[in-house]
C-alpha positions as CSV (number, residue, x, y, z in Angstrom):
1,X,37.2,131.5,84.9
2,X,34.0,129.8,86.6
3,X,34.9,127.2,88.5
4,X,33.2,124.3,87.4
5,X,31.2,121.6,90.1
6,X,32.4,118.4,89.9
7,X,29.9,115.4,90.4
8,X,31.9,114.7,93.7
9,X,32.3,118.0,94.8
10,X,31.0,117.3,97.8
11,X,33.9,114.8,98.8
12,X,36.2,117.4,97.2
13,X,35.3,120.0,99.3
14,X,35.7,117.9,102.8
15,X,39.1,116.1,102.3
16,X,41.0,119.2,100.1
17,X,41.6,121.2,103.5
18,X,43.0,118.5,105.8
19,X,45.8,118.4,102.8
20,X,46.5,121.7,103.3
21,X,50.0,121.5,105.1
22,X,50.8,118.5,103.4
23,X,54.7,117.8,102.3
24,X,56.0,116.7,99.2
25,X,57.2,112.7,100.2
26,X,53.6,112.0,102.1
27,X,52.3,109.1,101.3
28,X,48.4,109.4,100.7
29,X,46.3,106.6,99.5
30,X,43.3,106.4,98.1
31,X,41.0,102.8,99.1
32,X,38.5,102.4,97.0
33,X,39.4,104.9,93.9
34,X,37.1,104.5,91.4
35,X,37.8,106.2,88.1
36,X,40.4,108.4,89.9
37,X,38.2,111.7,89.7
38,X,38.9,112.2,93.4
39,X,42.9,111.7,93.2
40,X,43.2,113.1,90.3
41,X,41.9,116.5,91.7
42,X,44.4,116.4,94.9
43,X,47.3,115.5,92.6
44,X,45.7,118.3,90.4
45,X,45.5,120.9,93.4
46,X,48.4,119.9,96.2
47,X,50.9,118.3,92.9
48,X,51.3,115.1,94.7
49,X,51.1,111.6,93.3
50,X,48.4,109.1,95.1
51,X,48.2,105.7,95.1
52,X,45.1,104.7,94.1
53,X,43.3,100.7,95.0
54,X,40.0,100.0,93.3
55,X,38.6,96.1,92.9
56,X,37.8,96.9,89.5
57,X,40.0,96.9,86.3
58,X,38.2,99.3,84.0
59,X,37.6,101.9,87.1
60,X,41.9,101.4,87.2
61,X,42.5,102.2,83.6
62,X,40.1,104.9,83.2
63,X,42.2,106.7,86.6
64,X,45.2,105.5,84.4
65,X,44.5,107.6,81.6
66,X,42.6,110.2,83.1
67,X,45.9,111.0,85.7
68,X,49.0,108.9,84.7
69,X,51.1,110.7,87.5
70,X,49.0,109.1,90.2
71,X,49.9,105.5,90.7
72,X,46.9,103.2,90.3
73,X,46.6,99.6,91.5
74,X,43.3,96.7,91.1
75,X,43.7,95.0,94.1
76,X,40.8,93.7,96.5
77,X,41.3,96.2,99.6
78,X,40.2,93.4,101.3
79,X,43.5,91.7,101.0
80,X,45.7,94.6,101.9
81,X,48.9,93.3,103.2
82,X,50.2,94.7,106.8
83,X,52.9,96.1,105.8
84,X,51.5,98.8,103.8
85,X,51.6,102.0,105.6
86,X,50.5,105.4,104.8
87,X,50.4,108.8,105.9
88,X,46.6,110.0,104.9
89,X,44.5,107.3,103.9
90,X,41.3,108.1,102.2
91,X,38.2,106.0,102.0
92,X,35.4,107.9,100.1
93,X,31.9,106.4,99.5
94,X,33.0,103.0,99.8
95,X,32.0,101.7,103.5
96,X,28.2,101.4,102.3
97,X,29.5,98.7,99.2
98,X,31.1,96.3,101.4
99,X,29.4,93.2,103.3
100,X,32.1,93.8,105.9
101,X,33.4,97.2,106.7
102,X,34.9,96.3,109.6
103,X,37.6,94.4,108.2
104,X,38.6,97.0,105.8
105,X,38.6,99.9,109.0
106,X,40.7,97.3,110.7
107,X,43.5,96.7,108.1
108,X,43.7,101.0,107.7
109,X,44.3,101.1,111.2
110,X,47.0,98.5,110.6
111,X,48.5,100.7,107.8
112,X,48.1,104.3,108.7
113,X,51.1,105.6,109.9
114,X,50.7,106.7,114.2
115,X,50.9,110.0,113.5
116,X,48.5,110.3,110.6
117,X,44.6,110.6,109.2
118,X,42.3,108.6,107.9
119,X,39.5,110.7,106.2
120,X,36.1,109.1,105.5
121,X,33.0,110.4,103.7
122,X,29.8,108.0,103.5
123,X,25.9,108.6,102.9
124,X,23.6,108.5,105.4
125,X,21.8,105.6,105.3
126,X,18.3,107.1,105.9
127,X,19.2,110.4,104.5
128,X,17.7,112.5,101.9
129,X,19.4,111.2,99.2
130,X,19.6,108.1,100.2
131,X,15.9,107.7,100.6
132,X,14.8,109.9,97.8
133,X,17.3,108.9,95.1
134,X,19.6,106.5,95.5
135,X,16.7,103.7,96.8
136,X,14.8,104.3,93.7
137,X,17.3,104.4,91.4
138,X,18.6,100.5,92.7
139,X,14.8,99.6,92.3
140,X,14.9,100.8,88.7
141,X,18.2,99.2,87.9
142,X,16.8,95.9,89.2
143,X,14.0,96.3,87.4
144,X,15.6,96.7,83.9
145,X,18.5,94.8,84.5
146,X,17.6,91.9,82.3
147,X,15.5,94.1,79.6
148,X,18.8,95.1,77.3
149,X,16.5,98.0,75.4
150,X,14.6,99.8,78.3
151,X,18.2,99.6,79.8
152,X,19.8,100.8,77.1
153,X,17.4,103.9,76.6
154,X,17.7,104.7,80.4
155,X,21.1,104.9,80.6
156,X,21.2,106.9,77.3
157,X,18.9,109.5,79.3
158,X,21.3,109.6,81.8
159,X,24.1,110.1,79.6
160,X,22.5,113.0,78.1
161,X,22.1,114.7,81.3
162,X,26.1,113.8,82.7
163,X,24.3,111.3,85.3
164,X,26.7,108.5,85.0
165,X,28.3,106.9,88.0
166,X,31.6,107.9,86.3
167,X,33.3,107.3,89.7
168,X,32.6,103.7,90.6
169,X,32.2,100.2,90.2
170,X,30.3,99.0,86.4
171,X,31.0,102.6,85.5
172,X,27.1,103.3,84.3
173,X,25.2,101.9,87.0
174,X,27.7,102.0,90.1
175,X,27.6,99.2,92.6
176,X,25.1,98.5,95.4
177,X,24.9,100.1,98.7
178,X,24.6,97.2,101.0
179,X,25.3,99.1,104.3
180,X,22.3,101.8,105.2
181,X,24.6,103.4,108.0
182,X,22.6,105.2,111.0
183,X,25.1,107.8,112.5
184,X,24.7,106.1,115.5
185,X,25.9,102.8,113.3
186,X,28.9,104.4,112.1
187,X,30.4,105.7,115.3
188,X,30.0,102.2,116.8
189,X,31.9,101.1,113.9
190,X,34.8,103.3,114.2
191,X,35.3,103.0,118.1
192,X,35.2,99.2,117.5
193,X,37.9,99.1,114.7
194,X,40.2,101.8,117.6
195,X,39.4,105.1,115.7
196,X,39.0,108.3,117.5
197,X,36.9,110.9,115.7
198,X,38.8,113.9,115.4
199,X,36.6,116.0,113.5
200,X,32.8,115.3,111.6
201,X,30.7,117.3,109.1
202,X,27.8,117.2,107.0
203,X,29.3,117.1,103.4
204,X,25.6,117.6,101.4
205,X,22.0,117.5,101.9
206,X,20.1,118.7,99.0
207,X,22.0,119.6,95.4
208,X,23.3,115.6,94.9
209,X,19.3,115.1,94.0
210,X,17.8,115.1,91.3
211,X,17.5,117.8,88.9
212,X,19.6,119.9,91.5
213,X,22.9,117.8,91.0
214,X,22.5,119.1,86.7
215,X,21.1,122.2,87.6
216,X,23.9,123.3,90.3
217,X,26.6,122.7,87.3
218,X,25.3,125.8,85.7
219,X,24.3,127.5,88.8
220,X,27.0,127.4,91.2
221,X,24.8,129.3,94.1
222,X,22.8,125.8,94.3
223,X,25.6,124.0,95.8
224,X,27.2,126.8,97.6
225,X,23.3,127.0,99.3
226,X,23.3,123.6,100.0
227,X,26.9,123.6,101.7
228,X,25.9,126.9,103.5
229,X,22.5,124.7,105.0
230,X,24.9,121.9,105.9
231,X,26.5,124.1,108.5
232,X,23.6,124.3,110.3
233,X,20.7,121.2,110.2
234,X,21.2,118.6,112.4
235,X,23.6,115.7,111.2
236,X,20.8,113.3,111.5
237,X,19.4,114.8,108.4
238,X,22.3,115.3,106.5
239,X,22.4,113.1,103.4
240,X,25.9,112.7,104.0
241,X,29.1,112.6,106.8
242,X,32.8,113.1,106.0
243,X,34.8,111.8,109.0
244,X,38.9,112.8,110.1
245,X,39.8,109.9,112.2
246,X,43.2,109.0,114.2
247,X,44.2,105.6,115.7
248,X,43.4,105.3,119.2
């Protein structure tokens, strides 16, 4: 059987392998969740259950029903008590939504467990997609936000073509980027919230755009091209980063 490409494929593909050794009784969370497609596919692949935190309450009973073997909480991550601890944290697209990302890095160095790992992906903030899709898109949701029929047909055309934000906030439209992180931006950021960066890569640069994210669904070679480009431009062009971090 082909193996299908997931709209998050991407993310998939970075934080699967650092789960490789995993036991049975680690504890993995997952900040920031969304509709569960990411836990879901670790619990699907490594037969572990994840705790999943996401802010909003349909996101949580979508991942509900779409995994009920994964544990799934709404909770503001904001307000993560201390004494949660964890062996793998995961925190996927979701440093570019908050006001204050700081304050979420430092409360997952309070919880992760000394000995474990902290993976991160996040979109470069002057990327590719970023600049090319992403940037337009909020202008067009802005735009149409208070005209219910030109949003309704829009988001019917994206339907069509499997372009919802299935895995995050207001599951049609997602929520805003509010962060545009320079690389330079992020690495401050972790070495002020006492991170070490054990490992970084380039997670996509090309097939998340438009009409390449439909087209690579039918044509696997698309995204297996764009991973294979990855490897080697320059991280500063990279549309996105997936980090593996340790405390200091």
């Amino acid at each position: 059987m082909k193996k299908s490409i997931s709209p998050i494929q991407e993310r998939i593909d970075f934080i699967i392998p650092y789960l490789k050794n995993i036991k049975k009784n680690t504890k993995i969370i997952d900040l920031g969740c969304g509709t569960g497609l990411l836990s879901k596919e670790i619990y699907l692949r490594k037969n572990i259950s994840i705790i999943g935190v996401d802010l909003d309450k349909n996101n949580i009973d979508i991942a509900k029903k779409q995994c009920p073997e994964n544990k799934y909480y709404c909770a503001d991550i904001k307000k993560i008590k201390n004494k949660l601890k964890a062996d793998v944290i995961i925190c996927s697209e979701v440093l570019e939504h908050l006001s204050n990302p700081s304050e979420i890095l430092k409360k997952i160095n309070n919880a992760i467990d000394n000995k474990g790992i902290v993976l991160i992906t996040i979109p470069n903030g002057y990327g590719p997609w970023e600049i090319l899709e992403n940037q337009p898109l909020e202008i067009i949701r802005n735009f149409i936000q208070d005209k219910p029929k030109v949003r309704y047909i829009y988001y019917r055309i994206r339907d069509i073509f499997r372009l919802g934000a299935k895995d995050s906030i207001n599951s049609n439209e997602g929520s805003r980027h509010v962060q545009r992180f320079t690389l330079i931006d992020i690495l401050k950021l972790f070495k002020k919230t006492k991170f070490k960066i054990i490992e970084q890569k380039n997670t996509h640069f090309f097939s998340s755009l438009l009409p390449f994210i439909v087209i690579r669904t039918k044509i696997p070679f698309v995204y297996h091209l764009d991973r294979w480009i990855c490897r080697l431009i320059p991280k500063k062009f990279s549309s996105g980063w997936g980090f593996l971090l340790k405390k200091e």
